[in-house]
C-alpha positions in Angstrom: 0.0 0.0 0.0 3.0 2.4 0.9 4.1 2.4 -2.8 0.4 3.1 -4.3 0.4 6.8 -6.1 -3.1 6.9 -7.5 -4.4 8.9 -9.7 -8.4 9.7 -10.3 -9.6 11.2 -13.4 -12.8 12.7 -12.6 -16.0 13.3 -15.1 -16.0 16.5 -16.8 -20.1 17.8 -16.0 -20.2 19.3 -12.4 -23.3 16.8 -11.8 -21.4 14.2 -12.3 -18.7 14.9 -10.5 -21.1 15.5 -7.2 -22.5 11.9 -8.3 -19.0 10.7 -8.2 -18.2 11.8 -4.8 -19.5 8.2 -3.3 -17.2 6.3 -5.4 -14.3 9.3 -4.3 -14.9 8.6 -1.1 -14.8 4.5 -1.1 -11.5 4.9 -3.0 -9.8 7.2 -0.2 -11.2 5.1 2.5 -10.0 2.2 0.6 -6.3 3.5 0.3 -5.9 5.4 3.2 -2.3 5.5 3.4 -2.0 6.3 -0.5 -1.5 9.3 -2.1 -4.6 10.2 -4.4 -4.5 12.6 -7.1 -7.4 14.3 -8.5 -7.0 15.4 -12.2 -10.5 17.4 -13.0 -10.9 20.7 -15.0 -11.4 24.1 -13.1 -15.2 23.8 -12.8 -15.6 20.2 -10.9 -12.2 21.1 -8.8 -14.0 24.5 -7.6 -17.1 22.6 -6.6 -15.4 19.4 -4.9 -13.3 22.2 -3.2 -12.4 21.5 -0.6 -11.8 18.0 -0.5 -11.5 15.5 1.4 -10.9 12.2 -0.2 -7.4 13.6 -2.1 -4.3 14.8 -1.1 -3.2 17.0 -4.3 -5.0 18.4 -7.9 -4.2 18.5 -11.2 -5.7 20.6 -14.1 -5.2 20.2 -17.6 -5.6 22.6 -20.0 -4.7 21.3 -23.1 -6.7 18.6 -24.0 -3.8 17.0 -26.5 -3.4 13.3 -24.8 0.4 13.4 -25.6 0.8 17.1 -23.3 -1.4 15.3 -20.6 0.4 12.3 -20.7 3.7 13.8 -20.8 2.8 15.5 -17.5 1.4 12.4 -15.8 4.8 10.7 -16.5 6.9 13.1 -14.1 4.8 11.9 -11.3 5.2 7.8 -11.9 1.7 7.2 -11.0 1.0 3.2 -10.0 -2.9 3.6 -11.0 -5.1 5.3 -12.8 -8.7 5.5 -12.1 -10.9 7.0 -14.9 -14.5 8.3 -14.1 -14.0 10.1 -17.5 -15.1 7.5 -20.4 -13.3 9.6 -23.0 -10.9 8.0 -25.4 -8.7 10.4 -24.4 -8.8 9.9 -21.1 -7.5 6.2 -21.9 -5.1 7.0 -24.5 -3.0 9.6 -22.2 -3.2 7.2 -19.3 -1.8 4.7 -21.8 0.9 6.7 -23.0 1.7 8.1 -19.5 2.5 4.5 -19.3 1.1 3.8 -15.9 0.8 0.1 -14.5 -2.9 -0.4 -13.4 -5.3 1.5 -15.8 -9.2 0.9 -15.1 -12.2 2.3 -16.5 -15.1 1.5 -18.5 -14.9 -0.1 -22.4 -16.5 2.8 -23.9 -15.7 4.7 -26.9 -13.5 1.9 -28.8 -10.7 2.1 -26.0 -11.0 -0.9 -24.2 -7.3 -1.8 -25.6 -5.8 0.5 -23.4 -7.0 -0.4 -20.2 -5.7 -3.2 -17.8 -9.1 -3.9 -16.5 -12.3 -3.0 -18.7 -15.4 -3.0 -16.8 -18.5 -3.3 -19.3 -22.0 -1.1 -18.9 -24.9 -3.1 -19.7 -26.8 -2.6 -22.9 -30.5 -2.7 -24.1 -31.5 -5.1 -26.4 -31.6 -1.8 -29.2 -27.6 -1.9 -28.4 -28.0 1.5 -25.7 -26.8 1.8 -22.4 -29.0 0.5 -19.9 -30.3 3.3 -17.8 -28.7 3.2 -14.5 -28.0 6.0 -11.5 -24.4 7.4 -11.9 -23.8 7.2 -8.3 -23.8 3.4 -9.1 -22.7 4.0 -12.4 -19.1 5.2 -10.9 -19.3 2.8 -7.8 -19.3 0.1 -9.9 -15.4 1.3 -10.7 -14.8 1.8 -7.2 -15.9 -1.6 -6.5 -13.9 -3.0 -9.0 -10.8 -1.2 -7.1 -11.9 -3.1 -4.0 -13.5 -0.4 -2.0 -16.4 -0.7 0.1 -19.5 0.7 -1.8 -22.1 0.9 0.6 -22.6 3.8 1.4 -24.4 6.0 -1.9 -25.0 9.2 -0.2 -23.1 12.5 -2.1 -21.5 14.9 0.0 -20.0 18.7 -0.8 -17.7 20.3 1.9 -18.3 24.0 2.6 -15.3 26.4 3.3 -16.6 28.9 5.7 -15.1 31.9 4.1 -17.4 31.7 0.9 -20.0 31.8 4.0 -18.5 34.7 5.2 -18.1 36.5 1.9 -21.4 35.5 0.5 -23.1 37.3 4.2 -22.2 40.1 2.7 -22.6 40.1 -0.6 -26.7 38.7 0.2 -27.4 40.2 3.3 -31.3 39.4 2.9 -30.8 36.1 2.4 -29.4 35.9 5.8 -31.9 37.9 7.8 -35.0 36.6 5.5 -38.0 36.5 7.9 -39.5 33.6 6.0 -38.3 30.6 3.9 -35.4 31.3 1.7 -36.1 29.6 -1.5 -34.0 29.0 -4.6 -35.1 28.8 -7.9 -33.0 27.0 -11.0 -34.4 28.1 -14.4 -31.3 26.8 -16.1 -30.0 24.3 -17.8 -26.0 23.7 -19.4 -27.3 20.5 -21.3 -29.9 22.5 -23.1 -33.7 24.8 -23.5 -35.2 20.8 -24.0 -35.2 20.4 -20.2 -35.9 23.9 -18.9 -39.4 24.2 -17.6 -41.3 27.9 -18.9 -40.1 31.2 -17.6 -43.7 32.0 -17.0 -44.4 29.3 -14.6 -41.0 29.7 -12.3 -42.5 33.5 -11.8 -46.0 32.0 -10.9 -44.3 29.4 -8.7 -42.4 32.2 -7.0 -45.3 34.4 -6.7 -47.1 31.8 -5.0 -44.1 30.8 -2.6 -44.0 34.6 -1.8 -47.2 35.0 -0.9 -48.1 31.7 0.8 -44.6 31.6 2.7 -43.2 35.5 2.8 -40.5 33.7 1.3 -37.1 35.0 0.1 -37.0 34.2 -3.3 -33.0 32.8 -4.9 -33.3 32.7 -8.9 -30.0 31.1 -9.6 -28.3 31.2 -13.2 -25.0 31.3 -14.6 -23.2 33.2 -15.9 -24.5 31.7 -19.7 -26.6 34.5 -21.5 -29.2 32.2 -22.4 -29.5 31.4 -18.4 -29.3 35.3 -17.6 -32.2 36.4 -20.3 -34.4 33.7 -18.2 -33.6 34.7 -15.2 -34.4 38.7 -16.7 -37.7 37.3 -17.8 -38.8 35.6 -14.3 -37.8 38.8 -12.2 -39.7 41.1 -14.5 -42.4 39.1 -15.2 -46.0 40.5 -15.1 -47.3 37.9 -12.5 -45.0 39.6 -9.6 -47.8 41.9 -8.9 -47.4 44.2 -5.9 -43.7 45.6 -5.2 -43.4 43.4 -2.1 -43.2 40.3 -4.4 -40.3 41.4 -6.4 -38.2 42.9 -2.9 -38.6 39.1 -2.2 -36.8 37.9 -5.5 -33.2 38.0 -6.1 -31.7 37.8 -9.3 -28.3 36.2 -9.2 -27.7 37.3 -12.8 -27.6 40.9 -11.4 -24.7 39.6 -8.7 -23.3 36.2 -9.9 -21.8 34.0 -7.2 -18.7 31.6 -7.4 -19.2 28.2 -7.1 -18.1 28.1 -3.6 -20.6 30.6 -2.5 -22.9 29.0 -4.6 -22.4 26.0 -2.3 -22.3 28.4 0.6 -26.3 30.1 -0.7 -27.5 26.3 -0.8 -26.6 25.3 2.2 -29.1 28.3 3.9 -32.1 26.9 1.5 -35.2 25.8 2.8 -36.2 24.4 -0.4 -34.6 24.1 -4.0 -37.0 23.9 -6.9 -34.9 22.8 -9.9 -34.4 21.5 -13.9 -32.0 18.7 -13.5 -29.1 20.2 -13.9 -26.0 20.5 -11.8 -27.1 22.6 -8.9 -30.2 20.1 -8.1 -26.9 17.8 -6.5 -25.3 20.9 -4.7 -29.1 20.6 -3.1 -29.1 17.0 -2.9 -25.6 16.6 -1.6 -26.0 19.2 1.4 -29.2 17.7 2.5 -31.5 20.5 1.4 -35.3 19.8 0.5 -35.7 19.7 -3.5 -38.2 19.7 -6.2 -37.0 18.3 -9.5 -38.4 19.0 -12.6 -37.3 16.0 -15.4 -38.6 16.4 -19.4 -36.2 15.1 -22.1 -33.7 13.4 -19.9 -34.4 9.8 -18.0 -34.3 10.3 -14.3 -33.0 6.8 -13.5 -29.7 8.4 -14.9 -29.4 10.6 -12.2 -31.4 9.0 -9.3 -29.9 9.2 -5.5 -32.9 7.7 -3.6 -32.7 11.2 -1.2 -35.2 10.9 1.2 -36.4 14.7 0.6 -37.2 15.1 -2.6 -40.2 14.9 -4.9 -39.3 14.2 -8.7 -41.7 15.5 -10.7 -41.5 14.0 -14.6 -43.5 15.2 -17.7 -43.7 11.3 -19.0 -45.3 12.2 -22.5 -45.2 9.4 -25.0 -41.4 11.2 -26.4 -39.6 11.5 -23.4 -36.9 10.3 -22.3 -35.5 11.3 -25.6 -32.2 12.9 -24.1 -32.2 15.6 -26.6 -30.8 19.0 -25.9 -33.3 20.8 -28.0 -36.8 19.5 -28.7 -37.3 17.7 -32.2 -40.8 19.0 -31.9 -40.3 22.9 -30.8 -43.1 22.6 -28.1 -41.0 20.9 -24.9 -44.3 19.1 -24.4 -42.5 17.3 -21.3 -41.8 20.5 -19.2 -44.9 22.0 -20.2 -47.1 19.0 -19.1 -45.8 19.8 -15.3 -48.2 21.9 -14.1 -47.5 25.0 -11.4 -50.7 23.3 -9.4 -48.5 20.6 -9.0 -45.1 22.0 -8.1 -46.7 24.2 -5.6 -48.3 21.5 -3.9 -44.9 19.2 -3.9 -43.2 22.8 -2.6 -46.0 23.2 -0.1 -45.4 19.5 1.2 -41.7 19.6 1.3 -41.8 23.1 3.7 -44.4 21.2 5.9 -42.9 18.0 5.9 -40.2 15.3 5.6 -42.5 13.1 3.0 -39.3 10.7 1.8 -37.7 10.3 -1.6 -41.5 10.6 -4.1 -41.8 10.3 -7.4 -44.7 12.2 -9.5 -45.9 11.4 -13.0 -48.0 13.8 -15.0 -49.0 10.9 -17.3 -49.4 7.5 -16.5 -46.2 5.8 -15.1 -46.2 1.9 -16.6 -44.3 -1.0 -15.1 -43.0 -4.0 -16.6 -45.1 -7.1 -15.0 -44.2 -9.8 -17.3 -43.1 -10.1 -20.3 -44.2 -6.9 -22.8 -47.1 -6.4 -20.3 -47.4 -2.9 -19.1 -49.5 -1.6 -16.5 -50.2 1.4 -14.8 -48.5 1.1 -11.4 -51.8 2.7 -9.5 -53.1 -0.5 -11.3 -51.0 -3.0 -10.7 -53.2 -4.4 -7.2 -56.3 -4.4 -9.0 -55.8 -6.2 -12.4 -53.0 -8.4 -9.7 -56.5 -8.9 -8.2 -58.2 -10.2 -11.1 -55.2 -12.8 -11.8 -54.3 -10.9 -14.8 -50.5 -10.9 -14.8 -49.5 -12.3 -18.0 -50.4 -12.1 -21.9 -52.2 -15.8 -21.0 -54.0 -14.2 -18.4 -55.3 -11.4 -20.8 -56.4 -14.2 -23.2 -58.4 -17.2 -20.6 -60.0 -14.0 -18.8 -63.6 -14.8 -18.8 -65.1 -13.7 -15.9 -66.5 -9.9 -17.3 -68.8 -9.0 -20.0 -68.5 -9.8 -23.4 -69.4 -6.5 -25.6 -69.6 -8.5 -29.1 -71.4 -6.3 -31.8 -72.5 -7.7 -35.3 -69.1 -6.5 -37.3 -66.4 -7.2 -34.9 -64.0 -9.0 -36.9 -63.4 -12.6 -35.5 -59.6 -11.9 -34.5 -60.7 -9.1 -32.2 -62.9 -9.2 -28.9 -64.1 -6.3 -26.2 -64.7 -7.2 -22.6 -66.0 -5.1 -19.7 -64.8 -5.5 -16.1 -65.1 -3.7 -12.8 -62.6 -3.0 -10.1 -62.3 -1.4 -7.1 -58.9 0.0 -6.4 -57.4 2.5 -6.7 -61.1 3.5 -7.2 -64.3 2.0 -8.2 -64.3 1.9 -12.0 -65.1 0.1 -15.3 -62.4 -1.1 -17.3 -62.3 -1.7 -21.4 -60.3 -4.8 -22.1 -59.7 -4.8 -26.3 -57.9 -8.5 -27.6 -56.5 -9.0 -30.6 -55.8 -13.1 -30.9 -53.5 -14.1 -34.3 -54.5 -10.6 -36.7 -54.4 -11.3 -40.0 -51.1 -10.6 -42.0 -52.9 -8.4 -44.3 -54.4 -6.1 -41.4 -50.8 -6.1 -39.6 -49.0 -5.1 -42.7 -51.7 -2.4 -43.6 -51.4 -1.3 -39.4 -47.4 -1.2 -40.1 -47.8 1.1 -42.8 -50.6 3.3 -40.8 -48.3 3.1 -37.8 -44.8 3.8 -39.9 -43.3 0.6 -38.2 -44.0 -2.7 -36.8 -45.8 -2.7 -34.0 -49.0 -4.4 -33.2 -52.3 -3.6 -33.4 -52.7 -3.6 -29.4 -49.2 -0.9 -28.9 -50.4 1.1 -31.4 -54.0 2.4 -30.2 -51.9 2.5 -26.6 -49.2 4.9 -28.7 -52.3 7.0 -30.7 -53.8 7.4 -27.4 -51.2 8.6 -25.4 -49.5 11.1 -28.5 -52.7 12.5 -28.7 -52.7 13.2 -25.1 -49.8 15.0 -25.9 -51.4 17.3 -28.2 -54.2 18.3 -25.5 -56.9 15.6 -26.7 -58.5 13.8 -24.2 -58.5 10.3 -24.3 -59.8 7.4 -22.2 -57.0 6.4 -19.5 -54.8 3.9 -20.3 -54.1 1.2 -17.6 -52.5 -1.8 -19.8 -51.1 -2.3 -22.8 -49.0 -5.1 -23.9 -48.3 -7.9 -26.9 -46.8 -11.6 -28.4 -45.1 -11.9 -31.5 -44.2 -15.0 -33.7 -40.8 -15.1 -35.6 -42.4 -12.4 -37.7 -45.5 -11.1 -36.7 -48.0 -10.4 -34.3 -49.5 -13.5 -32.4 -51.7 -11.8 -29.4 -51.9 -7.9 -27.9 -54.6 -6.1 -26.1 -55.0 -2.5 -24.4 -57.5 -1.7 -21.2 -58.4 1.8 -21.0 -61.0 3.2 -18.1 -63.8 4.2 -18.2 -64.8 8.3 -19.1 -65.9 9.1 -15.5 -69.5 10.8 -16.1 -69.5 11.0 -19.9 -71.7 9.5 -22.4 -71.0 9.0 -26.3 -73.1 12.4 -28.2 -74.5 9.3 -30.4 -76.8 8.5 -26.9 -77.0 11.6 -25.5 -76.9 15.3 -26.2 -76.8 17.9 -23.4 -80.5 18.7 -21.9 -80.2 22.4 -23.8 -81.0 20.0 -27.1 -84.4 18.8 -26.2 -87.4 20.4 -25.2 -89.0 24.2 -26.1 -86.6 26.5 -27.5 -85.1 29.0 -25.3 -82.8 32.3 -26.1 -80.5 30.5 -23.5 -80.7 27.4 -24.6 -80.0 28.7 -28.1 -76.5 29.8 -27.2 -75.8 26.8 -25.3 -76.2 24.6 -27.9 -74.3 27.5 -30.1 -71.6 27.4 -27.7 -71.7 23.0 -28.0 -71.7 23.1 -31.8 -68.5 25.6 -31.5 -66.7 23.7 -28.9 -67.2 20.6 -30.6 -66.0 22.4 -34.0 -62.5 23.4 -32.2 -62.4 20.3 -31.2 -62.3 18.2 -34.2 -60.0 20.9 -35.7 -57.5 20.5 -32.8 -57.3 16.9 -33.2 -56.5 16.6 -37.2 -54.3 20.0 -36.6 -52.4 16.7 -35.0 -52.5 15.2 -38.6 -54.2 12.5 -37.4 -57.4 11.1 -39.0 -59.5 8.9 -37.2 -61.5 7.0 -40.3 -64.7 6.3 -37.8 -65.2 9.5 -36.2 -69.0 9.2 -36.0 -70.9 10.8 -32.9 -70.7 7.2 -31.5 -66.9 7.5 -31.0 -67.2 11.4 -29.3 -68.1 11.5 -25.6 -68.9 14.6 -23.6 -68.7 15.0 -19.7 -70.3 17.0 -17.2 -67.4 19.5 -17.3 -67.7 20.3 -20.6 -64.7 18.3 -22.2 -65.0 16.1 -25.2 -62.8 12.3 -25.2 -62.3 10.9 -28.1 -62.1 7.2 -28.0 -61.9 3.8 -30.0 -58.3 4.6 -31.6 -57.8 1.8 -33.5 -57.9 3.2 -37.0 -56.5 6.3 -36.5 -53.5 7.2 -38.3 -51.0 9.7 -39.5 -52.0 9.7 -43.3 -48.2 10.6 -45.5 -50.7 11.0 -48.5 -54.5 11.6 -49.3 -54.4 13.6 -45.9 -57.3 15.8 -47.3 -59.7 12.9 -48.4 -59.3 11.0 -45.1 -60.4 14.7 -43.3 -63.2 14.8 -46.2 -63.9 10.8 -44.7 -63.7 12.2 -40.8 -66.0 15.9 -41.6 -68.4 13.2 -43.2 -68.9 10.9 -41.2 -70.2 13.4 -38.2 -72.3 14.8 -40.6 -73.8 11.8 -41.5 -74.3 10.8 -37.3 -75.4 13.9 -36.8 -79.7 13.5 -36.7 -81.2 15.7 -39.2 -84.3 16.4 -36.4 -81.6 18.1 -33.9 -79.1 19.5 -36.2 -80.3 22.1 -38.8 -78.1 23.0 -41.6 -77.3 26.1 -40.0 -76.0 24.3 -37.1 -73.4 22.2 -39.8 -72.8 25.5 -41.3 -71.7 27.0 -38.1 -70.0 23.9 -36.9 -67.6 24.5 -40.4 -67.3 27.9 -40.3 -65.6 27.0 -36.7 -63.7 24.3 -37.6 -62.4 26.0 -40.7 -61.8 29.3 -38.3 -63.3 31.8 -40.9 -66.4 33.8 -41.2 -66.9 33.2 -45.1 -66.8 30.2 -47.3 -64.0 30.8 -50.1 -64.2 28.7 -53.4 -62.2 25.9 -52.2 -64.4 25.7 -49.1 -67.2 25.3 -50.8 -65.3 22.3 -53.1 -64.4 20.6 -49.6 -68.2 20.6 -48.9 -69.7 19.5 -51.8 -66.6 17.1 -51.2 -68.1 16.1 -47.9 -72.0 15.5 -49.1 -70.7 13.3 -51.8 -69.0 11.1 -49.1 -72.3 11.3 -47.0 -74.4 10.6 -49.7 -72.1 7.2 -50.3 -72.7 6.0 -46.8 -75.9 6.6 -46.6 -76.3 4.8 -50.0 -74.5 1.8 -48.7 -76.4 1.8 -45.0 -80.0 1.8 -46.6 -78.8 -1.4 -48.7 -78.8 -2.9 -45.8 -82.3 -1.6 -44.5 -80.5 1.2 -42.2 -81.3 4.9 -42.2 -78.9 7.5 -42.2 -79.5 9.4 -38.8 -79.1 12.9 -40.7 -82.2 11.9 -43.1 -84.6 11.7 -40.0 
C-alpha cells in the first residue's frame, strides 16, 4: 500500500462529478495511506473544493493526450482510475505509461485499459439506464473499496459563508423561507421548464410563505435572459413580491458561495441540472423538474425530494433541444403541481416521491405494461400475463354484429385505486394483411394492441383527451404479431353524443338554450379541428366514437384506426367531416348548425371557393354512406 500513487480522473459535467463523490470517497477510504490525485478541470475542482478524499490536484488545459500524458509521466503514477469514459482519457493514461489503468470499455478504448469493466446494454444496443452514483461505484468496487454507502457529499469552506453574508445580506436575515429557484440548464432549452411558470411558482411561494425568493443562473446569457424574464415578469404583482426575489444574474456567485447560498435553502426547486446535486448533496429539500432526460440516470434515492417527470409518450429522448419545438414534457408539469410538492416539502419530511403527469407503466411480465396505481387491481383479477389477458372470462363480453373474429371487447369492474369500469380490447393471431396495412398506418411494426396505446397517449400529448390507459402489452411470432390487447377506463361521467346530447337539445326552444347549444356546436368544431391540426385522421369518427362529460370536455375514443396519413391527408379529413355529418340526426341539427359547426372548424367567417369544393366534397361522401347503410335496410341518422 506504501508504494500506491493513485491517480483519479474525474467526469467532466459538475453533476457528475457531485455523483462521483461516493465512489471518491470509497477509494480514499479504501487507500488510506496512498497518495490520491485528483485530475479534473477548473469547474468540478472548484465545486469538490475543498476536499477530502485527495491529497493534491491537477488541471489540464490542453486537452492534446500526448501534453497530458507527458505530465502524468513526471509523477510515476501506480494507478489510474478514470471516471472520465473519454478515449482520451484512456489513450493519455496509456501513453503516460502507468501500471494499473481501469475504467469502463467505452468509446473503442477498451485496448488500453488493464481492466475494462462493461456497462450493460438494451437489447436496441444503448446503455441501460442506471444512477451514476452506481454507475461510478461500480469502478470503485472493482478497485476493491467498500461501496455501501451511496450518499453525495459537498464540503463547505466557511469563508465563501463569510463573503457570501455580505454580498446577500437578505438572504441571511430573510424572515420567511429562503427559496432558490434553478431556471437553467448547461445540457440545453429541451429540459428547462417555462419562464412563466418559475414567476407564478415564486409568486405563489411569496405570498403563501413571505418567502425569500433565490433565482440562480449562470453566468451563460441564455441562463441570464431567463432569469431577466422571471424577475420582470408581469405575475409579480405588488412591489413586495419582487423585494422578495433576487436575481443572481444581477450579482453572480462563485461556485463556492454557490455551495455556501445552498446550504441556507429551505427548499430548492430545480431543472435537472448540476445545482439540483449541490441541493441534494448538502441535504437541502428539492423539487426536480425532469422532461427530455431519464431520471434513472441521475437518481440518489434522497429521502427529501419529490421528482416530478413530464412522461409524454417522447420522453426520455435525451435531446438538448426538442425535435418538436413545443417541450411538451416540461410543459405538461403543471404550477398546481409543483406548488403543492413545494407546499409538502416546507411542511414536511414526506421521503424520496416520485410524481408522474401521465401515466407511469411498469413491466409485470413479459411486454405487459400496467399502470403502477393499477398493478393491485388487475393483480386482483389474476391478470399478470399475456395468457392471463387471453383465458380472462369472468366480465362482460361487448360482441357487436361487425367485430372481426380476430378481435374481442370485454368489460370488467374493479375497485382499487377507485371504483371503475375497465375496457379490455384482444387482438388473438391478426391477420397478416391487417398487420402489414397497421405497419404502414403506424410507420413501423408494431401491433395492433401498442399502437391504439401509442395513438392514445401522442394525442394526449397534443391536449386531446383520451380514455385512461391502464395496460397495454403484446406476443409476437418469428415475424408477426401472435396476441396484444389495451384496457383503457372508463370516461368518468361521460356519455357517447350518439346517446346523448346535453338537456339544452331537447325540449321548447329558449334564447339560453339557443346559445348553449351554439356554444356546443362551437366547442365541438374546435375540437375536431384541434385533433386533425395533429394530422391525425380517425377513419370512424362518428358521434358514437365522441363522448362529452359533465365539465364540458370532449374524449375521443376507439383509436384503432386512426393514423398519420403521409398522403391523401385531405380525403381521409373529407372521410372524418363526413362521417359526423352523416351521425349527426337531421331532427336536432339544422343546416345552419353544420354551417356554423364548419365555419368554426375552418376558423373563418366566409366560405371561399375551395371551401365550398371541400363541402360539396363532404356531401358526396355522406351521400355514399348513406347509400351503402339503406342497402342494408338502415337509415342514415341525418335523413330523419
Amino acid at each position: 500500500m506504501q508504494n500506491i500513487k493513485i491517480l483519479v480522473w474525474l467526469p467532466s459535467p459538475m453533476g457528475d462529478a457531485i455523483l462521483c463523490t461516493p465512489a471518491l470517497r470509497a477509494i480514499r477510504e479504501k487507500y488510506a495511506s496512498s497518495e490520491i490525485f485528483f485530475l479534473a478541470n477548473p469547474t468540478v475542482r472548484n465545486i469538490l473544493s475543498p476536499c477530502p478524499f485527495n491529497d493534491s490536484w491537477l488541471e489540464y488545459g490542453n486537452i492534446n493526450p500526448l501534453a497530458i500524458a507527458k505530465k502524468l509521466r513526471g509523477h510515476n503514477f501506480s494507478h489510474a482510475i478514470l471516471f472520465k469514459n473519454s478515449f482520451a482519457s484512456a489513450m493519455s493514461v496509456f501513453l503516460a505509461r502507468i501500471p494499473s489503468r481501469i475504467g469502463y470499455c467505452r468509446e473503442m478504448r477498451g485496448f488500453l485499459l488493464t481492466e475494462n469493466i462493461y456497462p450493460e446494454k438494451l437489447s436496441n444496443g444503448k446503455y441501460k439506464p442506471l444512477s451514476m452514483v452506481d454507475y461510478y461505484l461500480e469502478i470503485a468496487s472493482k478497485s476493491g473499496a467498500d461501496v455501501s454507502n451511496k450518499k453525495t457529499e459537498l464540503t463547505v469552506d466557511q469563508q465563501d459563508t463569510k463573503s457570501l453574508q455580505s454580498k446577500l445580506p437578505e438572504v441571511f436575515n430573510s424572515d420567511g423561507p429562503v427559496i432558490i429557484l434553478v431556471p437553467g440548464g448547461a445540457f440545453g432549452p429541451s429540459k428547462c421548464w417555462p419562464a412563466d411558470n418559475f414567476a407564478k411558482t415564486a409568486n405563489q411561494l411569496i405570498k403563501d410563505f413571505n418567502s425569500t425568493v433565490v433565482v440562480s443562473v449562470s453566468t451563460n446569457q441564455a441562463e441570464q435572459n431567463i432569469a431577466k424574464e422571471i424577475c420582470s415578469s408581469k405575475i409579480l404583482l405588488t412591489s413586495s413580491a419582487k423585494k422578495k426575489l433576487i436575481n443572481l444574474a444581477d450579482n453572480p456567485l462563485n461556485l463556492g458561495q454557490l455551495k455556501s447560498l445552498f446550504t441556507l435553502a429551505d427548499l430548492v426547486i430545480t431543472n435537472d441540472t448540476g445545482p439540483r446535486h449541490i441541493a441534494v448533496a448538502l441535504g437541502r429539500k428539492v423539487v426536480t423538474l425532469f422532461g427530455p432526460n431519464d431520471p434513472v440516470w441521475t437518481d440518489t434515492e434522497y429521502e427529501n425530494e419529490i421528482q416530478i417527470t413530464g412522461n409524454v409518450t417522447c420522453s426520455p429522448c435525451q435531446k438538448p433541444e426538442c425535435i418538436r419545438g413545443q417541450r411538451i414534457c416540461m410543459e405538461s408539469i403543471s404550477v398546481e403541481t409543483v406548488l403543492e410538492a413545494a407546499k409538502e416539502l416546507l411542511k414536511n419530511n414526506p421521503g424520496h416521491i416520485k410524481v408522474f403527469t401521465r401515466n407511469h407503466f411498469i413491466r409485470i411480465s413479459d411486454s405487459f405494461f400496467v399502470d403502477s396505481d393499477y398493478k393491485t387491481s388487475l393483480s386482483n383479477k389474476s391478470l399478470e400475463s399475456i395468457d392471463d389477458i387471453f383465458s380472462f372470462s369472468s366480465a362482460k363480453d361487448l360482441k357487436k354484429k361487425n367485430l372481426a373474429s380476430f378481435r374481442s371487447r370485454l368489460e370488467f369492474q374493479i375497485n382499487s385505486p377507485k371504483a371503475t369500469t375497465l375496457f379490455l380490447k384482444r387482438y388473438d393471431n391478426p391477420p397478416v394483411k391487417i398487420q402489414l396495412k397497421n405497419w404502414l398506418a403506424g410507420r413501423g411494426k408494431k401491433s395492433l394492441g401498442f399502437l391504439e396505446y401509442e395513438t392514445s397517449e401522442k394525442l394526449k400529448d397534443d391536449g386531446i383527451n383520451t380514455p385512461k390507459t391502464v395496460a397495454y402489452g403484446d406476443q409476437w411470432g418469428t415475424f408477426f404479431e401472435k396476441r396484444s390487447f389495451f384496457i383503457t377506463e372508463k370516461i368518468p361521467n361521460a356519455e357517447a353524443l350518439e346517446r346523448k346530447l346535453p338537456d339544452y337539445f331537447s325540449g321548447n326552444s329558449t334564447p339560453e338554450k339557443l346559445k348553449m347549444r351554439r356554444d356546443f356546436i362551437t366547442s365541438l368544431a374546435n375540437f375536431v379541428k384541434k385533433f386533425h391540426k395533429t394530422d391525425y385522421r380517425h377513419r370512424d369518427l362518428y358521434l358514437c366514437h365522441i363522448f362529452y362529460n359533465d365539465k364540458g370536455e370532449f374524449y375521443l375514443i376507439d383509436l384503432a384506426r386512426a393514423f398519420m396519413p403521409l398522403i391523401f391527408k385531405k380525403r381521409f379529413q373529407i372521410k372524418d367531416i363526413a362521417q359526423l355529418f352523416y351521425s349527426a340526426p337531421g331532427s336536432i341539427f339544422s343546416r345552419t348548425d353544420r354551417m356554423r359547426f364548419y365555419l368554426n372548424y375552418i376558423g373563418r367567417k366566409k366560405l371561399s371557393s375551395d371551401d365550398k369544393v371541400f363541402i360539396h366534397q363532404v356531401i358526396k361522401k355522406v351521400h355514399q354512406i348513406a347509400r351503402h347503410d339503406n342497402k342494408h335496410g338502415k337509415q342514415a341518422p341525418f335523413e330523419k
